[in-house]
N, C-alpha and C positions, 0 to 999 in steps of 0.2 A: 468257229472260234476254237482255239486251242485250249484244253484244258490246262490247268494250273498246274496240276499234279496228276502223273498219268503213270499207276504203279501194274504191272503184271506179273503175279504168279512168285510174289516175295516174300522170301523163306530168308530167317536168319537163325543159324544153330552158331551154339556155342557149347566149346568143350569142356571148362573148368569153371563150374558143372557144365554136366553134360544136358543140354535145355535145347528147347527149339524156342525159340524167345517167339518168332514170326514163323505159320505153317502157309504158304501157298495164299499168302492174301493178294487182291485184286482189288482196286477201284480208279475211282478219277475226281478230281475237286474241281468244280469249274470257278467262273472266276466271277466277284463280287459276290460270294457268299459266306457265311459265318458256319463253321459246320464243328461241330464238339467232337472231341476224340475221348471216348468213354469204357469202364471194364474194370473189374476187380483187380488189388496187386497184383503183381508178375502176368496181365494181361498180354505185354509186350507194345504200352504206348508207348513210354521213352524209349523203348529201343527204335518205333518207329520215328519217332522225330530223328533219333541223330542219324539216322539213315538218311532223312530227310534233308541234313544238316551237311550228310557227307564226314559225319564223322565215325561212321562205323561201314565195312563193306560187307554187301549182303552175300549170304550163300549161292542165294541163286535167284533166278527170277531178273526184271526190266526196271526202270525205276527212270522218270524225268519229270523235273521240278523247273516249272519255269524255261520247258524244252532244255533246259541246260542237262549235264549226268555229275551229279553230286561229288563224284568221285574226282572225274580230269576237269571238268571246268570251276571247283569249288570258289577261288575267286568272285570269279565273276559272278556268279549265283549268289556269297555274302553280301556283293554288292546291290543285290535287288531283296532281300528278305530279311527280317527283324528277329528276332529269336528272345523272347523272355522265360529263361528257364526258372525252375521250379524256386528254388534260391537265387531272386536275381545279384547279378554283382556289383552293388553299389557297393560305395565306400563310403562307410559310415563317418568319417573325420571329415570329407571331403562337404562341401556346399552342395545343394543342388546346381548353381552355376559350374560348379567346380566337375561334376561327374558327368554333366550335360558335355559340357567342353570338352573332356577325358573320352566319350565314345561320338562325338563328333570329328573327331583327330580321328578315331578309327575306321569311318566312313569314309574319312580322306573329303570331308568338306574342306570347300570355302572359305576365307572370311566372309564374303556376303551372301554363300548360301547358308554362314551360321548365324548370323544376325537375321536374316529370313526368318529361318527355321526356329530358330530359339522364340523370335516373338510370336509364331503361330502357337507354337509349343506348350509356351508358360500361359499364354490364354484358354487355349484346349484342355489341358489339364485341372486348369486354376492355383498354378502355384508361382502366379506370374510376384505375389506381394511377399513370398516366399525364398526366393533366390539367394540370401546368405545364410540360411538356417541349416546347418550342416545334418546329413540324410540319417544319421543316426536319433538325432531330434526328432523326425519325423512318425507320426502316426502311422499305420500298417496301411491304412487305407492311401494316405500321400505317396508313403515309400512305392503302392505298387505304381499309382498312378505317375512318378516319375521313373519308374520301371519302365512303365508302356513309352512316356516320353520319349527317353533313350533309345528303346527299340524303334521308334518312328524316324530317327534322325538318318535322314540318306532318303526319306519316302520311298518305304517300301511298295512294294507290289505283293509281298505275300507275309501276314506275319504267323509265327507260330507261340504261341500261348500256351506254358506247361502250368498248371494249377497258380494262372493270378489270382485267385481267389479265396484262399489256403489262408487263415488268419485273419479272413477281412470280414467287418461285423455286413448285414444285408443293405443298409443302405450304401457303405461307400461300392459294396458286388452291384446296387443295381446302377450308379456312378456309371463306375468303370463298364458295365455292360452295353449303358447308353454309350459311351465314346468309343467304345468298340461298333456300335452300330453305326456311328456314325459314319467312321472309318470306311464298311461297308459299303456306304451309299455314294462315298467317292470311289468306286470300283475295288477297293483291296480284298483280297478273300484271306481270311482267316483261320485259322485250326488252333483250335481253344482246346486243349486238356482238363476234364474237371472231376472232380466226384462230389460234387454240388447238383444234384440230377435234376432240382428246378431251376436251376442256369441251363442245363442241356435242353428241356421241354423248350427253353424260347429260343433256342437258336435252328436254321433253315435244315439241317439235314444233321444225323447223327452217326458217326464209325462207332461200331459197338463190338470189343474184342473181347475173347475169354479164350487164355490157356494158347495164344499166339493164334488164333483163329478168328476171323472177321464172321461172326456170327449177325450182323444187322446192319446196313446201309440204306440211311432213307431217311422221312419225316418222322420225325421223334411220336407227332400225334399219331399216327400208323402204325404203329406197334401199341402205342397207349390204348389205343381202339379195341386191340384184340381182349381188352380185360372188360369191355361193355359185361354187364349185368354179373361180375364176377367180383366185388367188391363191396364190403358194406361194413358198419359199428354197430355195436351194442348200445341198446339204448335204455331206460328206465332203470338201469339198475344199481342201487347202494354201495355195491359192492366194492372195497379198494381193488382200482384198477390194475397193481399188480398182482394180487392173487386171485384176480378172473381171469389174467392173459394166465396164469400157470394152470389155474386149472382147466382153459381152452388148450392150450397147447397139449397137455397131457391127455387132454378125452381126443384130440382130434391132429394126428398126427400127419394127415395127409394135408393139411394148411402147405400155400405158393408162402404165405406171410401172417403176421398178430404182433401187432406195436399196440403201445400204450396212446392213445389222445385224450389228452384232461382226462376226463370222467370217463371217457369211451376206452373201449379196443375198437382199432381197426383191422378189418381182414382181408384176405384175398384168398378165395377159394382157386381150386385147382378147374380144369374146361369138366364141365357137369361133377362136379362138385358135391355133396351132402351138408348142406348146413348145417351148423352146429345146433342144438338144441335149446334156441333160449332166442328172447327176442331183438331183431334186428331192421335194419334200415339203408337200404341201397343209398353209394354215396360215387361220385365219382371219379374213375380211376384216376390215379397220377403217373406220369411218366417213371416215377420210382419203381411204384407199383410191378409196370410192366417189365423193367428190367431187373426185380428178384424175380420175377417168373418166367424170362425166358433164361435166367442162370439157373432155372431147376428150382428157386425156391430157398427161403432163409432155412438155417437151422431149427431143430424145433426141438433137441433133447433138452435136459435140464444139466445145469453147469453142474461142475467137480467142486466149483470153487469154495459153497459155502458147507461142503459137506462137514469141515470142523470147527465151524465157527457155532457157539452155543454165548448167545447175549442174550439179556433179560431184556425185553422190548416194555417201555414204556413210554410218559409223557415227561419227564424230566426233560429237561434242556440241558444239551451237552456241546450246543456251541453258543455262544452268547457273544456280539458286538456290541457294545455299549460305547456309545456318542464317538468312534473309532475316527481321529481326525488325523491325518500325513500333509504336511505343509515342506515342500521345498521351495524356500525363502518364503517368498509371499506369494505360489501358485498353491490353490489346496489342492493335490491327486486327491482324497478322501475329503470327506466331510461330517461328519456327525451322522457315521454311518449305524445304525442300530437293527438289532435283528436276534430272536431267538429262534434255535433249531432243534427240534426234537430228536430224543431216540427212533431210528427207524427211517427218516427221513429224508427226501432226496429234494435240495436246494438249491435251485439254480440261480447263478447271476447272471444277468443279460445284459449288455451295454457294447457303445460304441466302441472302437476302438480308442483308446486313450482317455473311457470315463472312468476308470481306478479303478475297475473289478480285480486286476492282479495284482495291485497294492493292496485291498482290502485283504484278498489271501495270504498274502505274504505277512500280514503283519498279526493275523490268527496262528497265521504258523511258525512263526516267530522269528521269520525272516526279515520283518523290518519293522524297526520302531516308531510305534506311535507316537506322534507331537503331542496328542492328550488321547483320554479315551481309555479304553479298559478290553482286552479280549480274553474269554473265557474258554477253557477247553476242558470238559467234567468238572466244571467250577472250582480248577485250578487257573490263576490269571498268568496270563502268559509271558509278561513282565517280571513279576517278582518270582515265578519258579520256569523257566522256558521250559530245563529238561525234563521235570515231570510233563506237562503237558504236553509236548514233542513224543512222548513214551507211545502216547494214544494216538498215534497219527501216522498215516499211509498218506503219501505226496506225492503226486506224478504231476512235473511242472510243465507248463507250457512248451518250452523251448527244453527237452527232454532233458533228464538229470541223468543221463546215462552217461559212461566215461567213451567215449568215441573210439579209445585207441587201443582200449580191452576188449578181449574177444564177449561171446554174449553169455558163454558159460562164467568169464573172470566177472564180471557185472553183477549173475547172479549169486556167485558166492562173496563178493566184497558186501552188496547188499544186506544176505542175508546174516554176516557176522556183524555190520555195523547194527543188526536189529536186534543182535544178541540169540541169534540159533546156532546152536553148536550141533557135534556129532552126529547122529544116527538120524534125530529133528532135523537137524540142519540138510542131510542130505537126502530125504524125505520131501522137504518140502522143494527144495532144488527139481526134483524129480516128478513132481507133479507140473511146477510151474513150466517145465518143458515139455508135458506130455499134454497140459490144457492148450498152451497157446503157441502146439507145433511148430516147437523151436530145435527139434533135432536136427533139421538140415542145413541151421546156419549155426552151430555149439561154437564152432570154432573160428568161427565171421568174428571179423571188428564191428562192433556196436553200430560205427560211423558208414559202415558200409552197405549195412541191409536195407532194404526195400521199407518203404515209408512204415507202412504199415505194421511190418515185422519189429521195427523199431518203438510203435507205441505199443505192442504184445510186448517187449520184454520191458519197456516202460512201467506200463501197467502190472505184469509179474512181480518186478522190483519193488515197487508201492505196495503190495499187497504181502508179500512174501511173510508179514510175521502177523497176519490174521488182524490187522488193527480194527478196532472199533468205528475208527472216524475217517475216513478217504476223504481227502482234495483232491479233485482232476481239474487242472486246469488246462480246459480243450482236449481231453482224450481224445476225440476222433479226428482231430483236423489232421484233413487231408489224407481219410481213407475210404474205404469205399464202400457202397451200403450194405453188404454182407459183413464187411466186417465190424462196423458199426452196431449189428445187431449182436454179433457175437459179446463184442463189450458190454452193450447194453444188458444181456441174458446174465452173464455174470452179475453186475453189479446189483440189478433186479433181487439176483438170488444172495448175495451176499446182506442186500439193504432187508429184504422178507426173516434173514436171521437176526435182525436188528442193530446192523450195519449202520449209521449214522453217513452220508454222502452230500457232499456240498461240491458246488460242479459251476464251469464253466463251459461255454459252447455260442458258434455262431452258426452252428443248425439248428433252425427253428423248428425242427420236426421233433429235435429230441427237448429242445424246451416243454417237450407238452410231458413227456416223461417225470418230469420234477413235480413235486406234491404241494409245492411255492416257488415263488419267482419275486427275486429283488432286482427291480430294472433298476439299474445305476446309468448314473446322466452328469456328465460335468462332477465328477466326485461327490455325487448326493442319491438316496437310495429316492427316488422318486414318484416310484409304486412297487408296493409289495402285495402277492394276491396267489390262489390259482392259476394255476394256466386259463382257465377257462374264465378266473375274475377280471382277468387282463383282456380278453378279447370278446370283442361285440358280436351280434347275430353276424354270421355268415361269414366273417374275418377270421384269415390262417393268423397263424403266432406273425409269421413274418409282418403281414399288415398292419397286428399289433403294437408291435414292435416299432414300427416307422409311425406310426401312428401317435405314441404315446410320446415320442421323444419332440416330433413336431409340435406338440401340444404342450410341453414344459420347458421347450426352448425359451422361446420370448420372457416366459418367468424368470428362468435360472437368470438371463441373460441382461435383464434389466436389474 
């Protein structure tokens, strides 16, 4: 049998800058398998796919796709393979029938292999009752699933998958994951791009790159295995969780990893290791687990960031929703959402896509106006004074507030003047914010053009830049990758420990466990608010939780 994809000794350099994005990598994909392409930023995945794609030539090295060569036969090779890149390209004005039909013309269908195709389609996905709701309408979870649609029309034989999963809450990823297995089972092999590392753990083999080099090829459980008896949490002890991971990390510097869960720290010692001095509980690796430690290992110093911040930490309530309701016409986004948040505290919402978790934010932050309802921010209401309460607030929104077309250095001084830093301040705190989140090799990049992750480092700089009291992240990490995710997280840990106040969105359930409460939002209604650890049952991950709790309040909401 011929393999799918059959690459030898593929090197791609590039000169401005001067990178080797791919060093001498080699493998093969065979065919009917689902296999992740996985790696910190600037790993060199996208470069691999558009190689793949035939829209980049390589330095050097062999390369066929589908025995085709990407380069002289690309034609014909479009017409056997699907390509869902990272931003897929609907058109939001357009219909779901409307965009269907738009890359079925480009597949150079049929009339009757589009009437085929469209009714397999709209039943495979489930957006067959769906078809004149135009795509901007659409929830993240639909939007990708008529993503994949698209890509299927022509029935490929190989599809490539650049981060579907990037915004989408866990139940429509475990959706989409089944119809991608599905796919599978009728012969197509796949290469899914992720930094969702428990989507990678269930897929048949895993490309694992760092710094343009293929460092892992194989069963994802295979490498997981090498962390047998090298993993474990803390257990019996009172202590707030984030200042026992500081003081772990500070006494014990040779740590692979130390994240926060609920009540626990989890750890990953190094191969014979010294455990730390305090009592603990052998737990079993995760595929995450195993890839910070064949990347060497999370960070373990302690951040710059909270070095000037000095707040009084108490039990005051410094964000307050009261009965918070958003009615367009007669759908409610929100509902008699209610919630107080203390000084010091990290709050997380959790909800499906399109349950009004970034309505509720926006209208704390006084981006959108309440129908009724009251939001407090230092118990100023945000209604009758916005710009006082706006004073105390660092925002990094979902869909990034960064100007695309300004370099990254013009970003962080518009920023820092609209937060009112001037002079010597001003160019002080500039000068950190590039020096924490190693933004000196893109200063003079457009915003729009950096690497994902780069893009939520100046995000996150920008939000913070005049030391606020109260941080929104909505979705800080989506769509980077687990080192960098910790880095964020180490920040914010140390900015919340100086009394930092953080209310957070996320649809990685690993850092839900991070939050010191949780308002699961459903249908515009806060549903259960708790612990992390009050939200989940013996033996249950957040994510179980989470699917758990929402199938259990469906039929209420809904009757």
């Amino acid at each position: 049998m011929i393999d799918v994809v059959e690459i030898h000794n593929l090197t791609k350099k590039f000169t401005n800058p001067d990178i080797t994005a791919l060093d001498n990598v080699s493998f093969s994909l065979p065919k009917g398998k689902v296999i992740g392409l996985v790696g910190p930023d600037g790993a060199g995945k996208t470069t691999l796919i558009r190689l793949l794609l035939g829209l980049l030539k390589s330095t050097s090295g062999s390369m066929k796709v589908l025995n085709l060569d990407p380069l002289t036969q690309t034609h014909q090779l479009h017409q056997l393979i699907g390509y869902m890149p990272q931003k897929f390209g609907l058109y939001e004005d357009l219909t779901i029938e409307e965009n269907m039909n738009l890359y079925a013309d480009l597949k150079e269908l049929t009339v009757d292999e589009k009437r085929q195709q469209f009714e397999w389609l709209l039943k495979f996905t489930g957006l067959a009752p769906f078809t004149k709701r135009l795509a901007g309408r659409l929830s993240g979870g639909m939007k990708q699933k008529l993503g994949l649609g698209c890509t299927l029309l022509g029935k490929p034989e190989f599809l490539l998958l650049d981060e579907p999963g990037v915004g989408v809450d866990p139940i429509s990823r475990r959706e989409l994951m089944k119809m991608v297995y599905s796919l599978r089972d009728q012969g197509i092999t796949v290469l899914w791009s992720t930094s969702y590392l428990d989507e990678a753990e269930k897929f048949d083999s895993v490309l694992l790159l760092n710094n343009g080099k293929l460092i892992f090829n194989g069963n994802p459980h295979d490498l997981t295995a090498r962390l047998k008896d090298r993993v474990f949490q803390t257990t019996g002890d009172s202590q707030n969780p984030r200042r026992l991971l500081r003081q772990i990390m500070r006494e014990n510097n040779e740590l692979i990893d130390a994240v926060i869960s609920g009540r626990h720290v989890r750890l990953v010692l190094p191969i014979d290791g010294k455990k730390p001095d305090m009592k603990l509980e052998k737990v079993p690796p995760r595929f995450e687990d195993a890839v910070i430690d064949i990347l060497g290992g999370a960070p373990m110093q302690p951040s710059d960031i909270a070095r000037q911040i000095s707040l009084n930490s108490d039990d005051n309530s410094v964000i307050k929703a009261e009965n918070l309701t958003k009615m367009y016409g007669d759908f409610a986004a929100a509902k008699n959402i209610s919630f107080n948040i203390k000084r010091g505290e990290i709050f997380g919402l959790l909800g499906p896509n399109g349950a009004g978790k970034s309505t509720t934010f926006k209208m704390l932050c006084g981006l959108a106006q309440p129908t009724s309802g009251h939001g407090y921010i230092m118990q100023t209401d945000m209604i009758k004074n916005p710009d006082l309460a706006r004073a105390n607030l660092g925002y990094m929104a979902q869909k990034f507030s960064l100007f695309a077309t300004l370099s990254v250095m013009q970003n962080l001084n518009f920023f820092a003047g609209i937060y009112g830093l001037h002079g010597i301040d001003k160019e002080n705190r500039i000068n950190q914010m590039v020096k924490v989140f190693e933004l000196k090799p893109y200063i003079n990049q457009k915003a729009g053009d950096l690497p994902l992750g780069f893009k939520q480092r100046l995000a996150l700089s920008c939000a913070i830049m005049h030391n606020p009291p109260i941080l929104f992240l909505d979705e800080p990490t989506s769509g980077v990758d687990p080192l960098t995710r910790r880095e964020f997280w180490n920040h914010i840990n140390s900015m919340v420990e100086k009394g930092v106040t953080v209310m957070v969105t996320t649809h990685f359930m690993d850092e839900a466990e991070y939050c010191d409460r949780i308002a699961l939002i459903f249908q515009g209604q806060a549903i259960k608010i708790g612990t992390p650890d009050e939200l989940k049952q013996t033996g249950e991950t957040m994510e179980d939780a989470f699917i758990r709790l929402i199938n259990e309040y469906q039929p209420e909401i809904q009757s």
